[in-house]
Structure formats: structure tokens, C-alpha cells
C-alpha positions in Angstrom: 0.0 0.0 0.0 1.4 3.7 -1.0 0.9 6.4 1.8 -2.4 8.0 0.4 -3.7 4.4 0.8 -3.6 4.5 4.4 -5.4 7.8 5.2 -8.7 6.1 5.3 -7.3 3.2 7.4 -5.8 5.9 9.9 -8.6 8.1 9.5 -11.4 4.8 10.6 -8.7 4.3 13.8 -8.8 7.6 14.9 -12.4 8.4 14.9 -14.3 4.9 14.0 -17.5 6.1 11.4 -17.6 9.5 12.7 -19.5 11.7 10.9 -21.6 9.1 9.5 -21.9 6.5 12.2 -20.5 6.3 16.2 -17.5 8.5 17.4 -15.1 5.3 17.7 -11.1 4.4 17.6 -8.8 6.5 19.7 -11.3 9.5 20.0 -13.5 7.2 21.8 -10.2 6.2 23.4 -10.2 9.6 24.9 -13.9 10.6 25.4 -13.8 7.2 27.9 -10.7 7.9 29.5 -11.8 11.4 30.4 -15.2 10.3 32.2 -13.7 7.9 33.8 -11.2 9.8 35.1 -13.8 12.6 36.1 -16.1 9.7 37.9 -13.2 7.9 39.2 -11.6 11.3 41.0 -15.1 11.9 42.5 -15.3 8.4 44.2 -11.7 8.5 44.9 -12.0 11.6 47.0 -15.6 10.8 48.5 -14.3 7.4 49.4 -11.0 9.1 51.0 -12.8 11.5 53.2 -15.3 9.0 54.4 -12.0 6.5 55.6 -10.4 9.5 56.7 -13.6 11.1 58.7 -15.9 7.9 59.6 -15.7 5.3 62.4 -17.3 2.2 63.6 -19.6 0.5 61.3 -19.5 3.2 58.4 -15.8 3.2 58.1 -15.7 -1.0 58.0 -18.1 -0.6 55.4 -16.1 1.6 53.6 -12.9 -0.4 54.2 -15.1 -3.4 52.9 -16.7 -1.4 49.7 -13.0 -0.1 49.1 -11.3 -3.4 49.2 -13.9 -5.4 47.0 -13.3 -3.5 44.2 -10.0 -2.8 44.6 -9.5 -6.8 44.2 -12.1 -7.3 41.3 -9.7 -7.8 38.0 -11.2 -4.8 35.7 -12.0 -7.6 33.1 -14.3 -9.3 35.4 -16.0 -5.9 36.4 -16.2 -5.2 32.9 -18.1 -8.6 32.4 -20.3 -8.0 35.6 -21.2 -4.3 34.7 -22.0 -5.9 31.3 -24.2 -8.2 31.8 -25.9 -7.4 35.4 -26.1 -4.0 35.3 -29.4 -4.4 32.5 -30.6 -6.7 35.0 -30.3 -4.6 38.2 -31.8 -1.3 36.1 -34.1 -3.3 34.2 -33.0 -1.1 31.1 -30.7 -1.7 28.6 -27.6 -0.2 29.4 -25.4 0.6 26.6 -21.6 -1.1 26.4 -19.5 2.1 26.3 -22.1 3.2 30.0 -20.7 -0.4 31.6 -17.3 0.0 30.8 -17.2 3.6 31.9 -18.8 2.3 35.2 -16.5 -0.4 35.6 -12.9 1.6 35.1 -14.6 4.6 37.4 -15.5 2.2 40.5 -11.8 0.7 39.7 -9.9 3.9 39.8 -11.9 5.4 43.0 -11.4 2.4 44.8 -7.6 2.9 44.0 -7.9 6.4 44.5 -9.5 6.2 48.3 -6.5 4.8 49.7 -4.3 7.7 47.6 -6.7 10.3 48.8 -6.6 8.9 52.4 -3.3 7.7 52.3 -2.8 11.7 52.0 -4.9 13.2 54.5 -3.2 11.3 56.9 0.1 12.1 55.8 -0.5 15.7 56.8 -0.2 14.6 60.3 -2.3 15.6 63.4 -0.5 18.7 64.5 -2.3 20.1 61.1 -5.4 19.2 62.8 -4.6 20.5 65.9 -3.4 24.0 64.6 -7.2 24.1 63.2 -8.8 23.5 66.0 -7.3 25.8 67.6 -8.3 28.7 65.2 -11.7 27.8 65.9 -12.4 25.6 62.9 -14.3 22.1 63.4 -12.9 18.5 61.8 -14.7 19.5 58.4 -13.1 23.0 58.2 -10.4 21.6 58.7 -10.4 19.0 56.4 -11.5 21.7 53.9 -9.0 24.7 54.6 -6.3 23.5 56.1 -5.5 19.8 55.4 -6.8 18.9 52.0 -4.8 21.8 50.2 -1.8 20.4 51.5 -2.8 16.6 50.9 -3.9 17.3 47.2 -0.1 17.9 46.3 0.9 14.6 48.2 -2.1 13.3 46.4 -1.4 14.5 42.8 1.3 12.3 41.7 -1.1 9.1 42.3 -3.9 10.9 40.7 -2.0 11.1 37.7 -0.5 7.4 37.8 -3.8 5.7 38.1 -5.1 8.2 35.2 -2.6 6.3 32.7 -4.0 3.8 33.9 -7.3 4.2 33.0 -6.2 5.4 29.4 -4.5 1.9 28.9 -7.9 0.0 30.6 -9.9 1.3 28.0 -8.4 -1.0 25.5 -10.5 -3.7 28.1 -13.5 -2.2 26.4 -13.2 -4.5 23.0 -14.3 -7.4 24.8 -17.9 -6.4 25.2 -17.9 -5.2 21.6 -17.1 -1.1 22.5 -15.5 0.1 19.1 -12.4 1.7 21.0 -8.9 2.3 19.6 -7.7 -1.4 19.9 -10.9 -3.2 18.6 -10.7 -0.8 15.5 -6.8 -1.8 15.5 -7.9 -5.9 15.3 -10.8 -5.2 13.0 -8.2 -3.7 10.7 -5.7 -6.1 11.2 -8.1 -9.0 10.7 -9.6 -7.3 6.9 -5.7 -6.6 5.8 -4.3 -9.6 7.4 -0.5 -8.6 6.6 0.2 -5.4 7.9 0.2 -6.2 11.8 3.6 -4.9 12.6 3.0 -1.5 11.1 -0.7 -1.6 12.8 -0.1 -2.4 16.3 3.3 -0.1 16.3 0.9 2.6 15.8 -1.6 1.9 18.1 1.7 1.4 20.6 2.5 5.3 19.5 -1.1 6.1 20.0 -1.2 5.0 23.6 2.2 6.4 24.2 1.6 9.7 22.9 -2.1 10.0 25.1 -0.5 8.9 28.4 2.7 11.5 27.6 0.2 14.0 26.9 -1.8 13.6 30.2 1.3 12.8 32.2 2.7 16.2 31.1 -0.3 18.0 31.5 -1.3 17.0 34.8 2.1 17.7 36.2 1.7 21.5 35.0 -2.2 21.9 36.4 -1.1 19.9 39.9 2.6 21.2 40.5 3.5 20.5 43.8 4.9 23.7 45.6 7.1 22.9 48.6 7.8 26.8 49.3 4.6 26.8 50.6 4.8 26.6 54.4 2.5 25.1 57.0 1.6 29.1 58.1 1.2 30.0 55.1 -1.5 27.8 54.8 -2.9 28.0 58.0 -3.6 32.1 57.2 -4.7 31.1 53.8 -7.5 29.5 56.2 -8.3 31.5 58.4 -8.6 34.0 55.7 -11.1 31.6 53.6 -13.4 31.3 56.4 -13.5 34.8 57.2 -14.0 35.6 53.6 -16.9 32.8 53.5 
């Protein structure tokens, strides 16, 4: 095949049958890897603060919740979203919905143990310091602990987003036309080009996780000039302010 051959083969990779059918190939590659992300940071967080802040029952059920899915392979969870989730909802759920659900519960469950993992590595005297401005445990958590912990936090954050980006690829085997099920479809139609296939899907991925790896480090730097009073004025300031 000459080069101008392959535009339509790279062009069906990178979108699927957009404009005329489903966004597909590494596009959809993104659009997933960006909800997910999204939904996993949520339930990373809200599970964090909930081990961090609970006790008792509620923070065993947490732990419980928390561990489950972080020992689910996401294959598995992507075969139990699949096929139970239409009969939990009684409606029919669409592929691309189950996998998104899947690879967020994943990364949040990862992302609890980052998110508390952090919160507790800001020590108590952080705590105490609030309380004795006046704040209670959830002002504390919100002015003074949590902006120290997200830059602790950030570097998992970005690890377990690259991880999601290369999860998507799970999504082929419920029939999701992502960047690697467009790759094999391809491969299996021209039968002899594999090498020069699959080394660009390889580039593909690389490029994406480069891209988001780079990125994140410039929206989430981690600034160690900033100094425990520092923050604790930034507080106090915020809660006069609000």
C-alpha cells in the first residue's frame, strides 16, 4: 500500500464512522478515558474523606466497599457491569455506560486509599493548629488539610489516570469500538500489515498517556515553598472571607 492508501485506514482508527456513524477508535479512546477519570476522581475523594472522617460501622463498610473493588480484575468488572447491570436497572444499558462504570468504580477504589493515604500524611498537628483557630474537623479538612494533601495526592492521581487510558483497551471485549478493537478489526480485513498496525496503536497509547502525564504535572505542581503558616492564614482568611 502507498501512503495516500492508508489515510482512510488511519482516519477509521482515529475516529471509528464519525460523521456518519459512532465516534469510535482512539477519540473514543479519549472521550472514555476522560469520564472515567472525572467519575473515578469523584469516588476517589468521596471514598478518601469517608476513611479519613468515619468510624465504627461506616468506616468498616467503607474499608469493605473499598477493598472489593480494589481486588475485582477490571476484566471481570467489565463482564459484571455488562451483563448485570441491564438486569439490576431493568433497562438496557449501553456497552460504552458499563465500561465507563467499571474503570470509574476501579480507579476510585484505588484512588480512596491515595486520597486517604494523603490526608493522613498531613499529620495531626495540622489538625490540631485548626482547631485551635476555631475551625471544626470538616473545616479543617477543607482549609487546612486537603490543600496540603492534594499535592501529596497529585502524583497518584496522575499514575492511576494512565491507567485508565490503557484500561480502555479492556472495552473490545464487550464489543465497545475503542482504539484497539478498530486496531484488530483492521488487522483481521488486511491480514499482513500487523507490525506496522499495532506499532501505531503502541505510539497512540504512548503519545495519550505522555500527553496527560505532562499536563497534569503543570495543572497539579506541587509547591514545597509553601509553608505550614502560610496555609494556615490562607484558612483563616477563607473562612473569614466565607
Amino acid at each position: 500500500m502507498i501512503a495516500t492508501d492508508w489515510f482512510p485506514t488511519l482516519r477509521y482508527l482515529l475516529l471509528g464512522a464519525f460523521p456518519d456513524g459512532p465516534l469510535g477508535g482512539a477519540a473514543l479512546t479519549v472521550a472514555m478515558s476522560i469520564v472515567s477519570a472525572l467519575l473515578s476522581s469523584v469516588l476517589g475523594l468521596a471514598g478518601g474523606i469517608a476513611l479519613m472522617m468515619t468510624g465504627g460501622g461506616v468506616r468498616l463498610a467503607c474499608v469493605s466497599i473499598v477493598g472489593f473493588f480494589r481486588a475485582i480484575p477490571v476484566l471481570m468488572l467489565v463482564f459484571w457491569a455488562f451483563f448485570l447491570m441491564p438486569v439490576l436497572l431493568h433497562i438496557d444499558v449501553p456497552g460504552l455506560a458499563t465500561v465507563i462504570c467499571a474503570l470509574a468504580l476501579i480507579g476510585g477504589a484505588y484512588m480512596s486509599h491515595s486520597v486517604h493515604a494523603g490526608l493522613a500524611a498531613v499529620g495531626a498537628g495540622q489538625w490540631q493548629a485548626a482547631a485551635s483557630l476555631g475551625m471544626t474537623r470538616w473545616q479543617a479538612l477543607r482549609y487546612v488539610v486537603m490543600r496540603q494533601a492534594l499535592q501529596m495526592m497529585a502524583p497518584s492521581f496522575v499514575n492511576q489516570w494512565v491507567a485508565l487510558v490503557k484500561d480502555t483497551s479492556l472495552a473490545y471485549i464487550v464489543g465497545v469500538p475503542e482504539f484497539t478493537f478498530l486496531a484488530t478489526q483492521v488487522n483481521n480485513r488486511l491480514m499482513v500489515y500487523p507490525v506496522q498496525i499495532f506499532l501505531f496503536v503502541g505510539a497512540v497509547y504512548l503519545l495519550l498517556c505522555s500527553v496527560l502525564q505532562f499536563g497534569a504535572n503543570r495543572l497539579l505542581p506541587v509547591n514545597p515553598n509553601t509553608t505550614r503558616t502560610g496555609q494556615a492564614n490562607e484558612a483563616r482568611e477563607g473562612m473569614e472571607g466565607g
